[in-house]
C-alpha positions in Angstrom: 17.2 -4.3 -23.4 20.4 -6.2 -21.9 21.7 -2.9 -21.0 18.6 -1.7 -19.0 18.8 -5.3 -17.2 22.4 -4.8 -16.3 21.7 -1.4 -15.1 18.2 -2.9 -13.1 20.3 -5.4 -11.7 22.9 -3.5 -10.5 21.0 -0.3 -9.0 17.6 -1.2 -8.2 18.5 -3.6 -5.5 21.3 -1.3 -4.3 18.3 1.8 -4.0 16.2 -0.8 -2.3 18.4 -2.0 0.0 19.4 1.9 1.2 16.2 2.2 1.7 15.9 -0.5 4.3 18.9 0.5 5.8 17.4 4.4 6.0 14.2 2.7 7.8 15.9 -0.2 9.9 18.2 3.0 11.6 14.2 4.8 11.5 13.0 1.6 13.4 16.3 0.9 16.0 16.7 4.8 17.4 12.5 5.3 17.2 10.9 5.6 21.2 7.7 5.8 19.7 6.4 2.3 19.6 3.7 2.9 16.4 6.0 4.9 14.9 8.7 2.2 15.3 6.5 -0.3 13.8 5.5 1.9 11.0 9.3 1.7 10.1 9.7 -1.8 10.6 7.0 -2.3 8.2 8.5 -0.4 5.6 11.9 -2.2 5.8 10.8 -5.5 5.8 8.9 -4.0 2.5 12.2 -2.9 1.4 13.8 -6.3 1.5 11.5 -7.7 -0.5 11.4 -5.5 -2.8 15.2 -6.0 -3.3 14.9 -9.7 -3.7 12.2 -9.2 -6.2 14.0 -6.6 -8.2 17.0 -8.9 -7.8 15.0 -11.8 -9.5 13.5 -9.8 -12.2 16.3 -8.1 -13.5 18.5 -11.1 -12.9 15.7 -13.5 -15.2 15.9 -10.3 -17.8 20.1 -10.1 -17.6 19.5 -14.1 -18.8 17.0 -13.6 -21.4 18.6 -10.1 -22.7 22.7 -10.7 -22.9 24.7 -7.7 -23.5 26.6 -9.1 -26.9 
């Protein structure tokens, strides 16, 4: 289980946070102003998502050590 948490902790904040980067660009370039809010939604969801994931897998890294 320490191994999945080292591997959660190092990749699903790193997919999360391309993710708001993919949909910040999305929200910046859009000229479609519901469409450019759609996008700003999602990125904001992105960033939490990555501070969650980041919390979780960090609380599992401390309860799980790799020996």
């Amino acid at each position: 289980m320490g191994i999945v948490a080292m591997i959660g902790l190092i990749f699903g904040p790193f997919v999360s946070l391309l993710f708001a980067a993919w949909f910040y660009v999305r929200w910046q370039n859009e000229e479609d102003e519901e469409l450019a809010l759609h996008n700003k939604k999602i990125c904001f969801r992105a960033l939490i998502a990555a501070a969650i994931l980041l919390v979780v897998f960090g609380i599992l890294k401390l309860i799980f050590p790799v020996a």
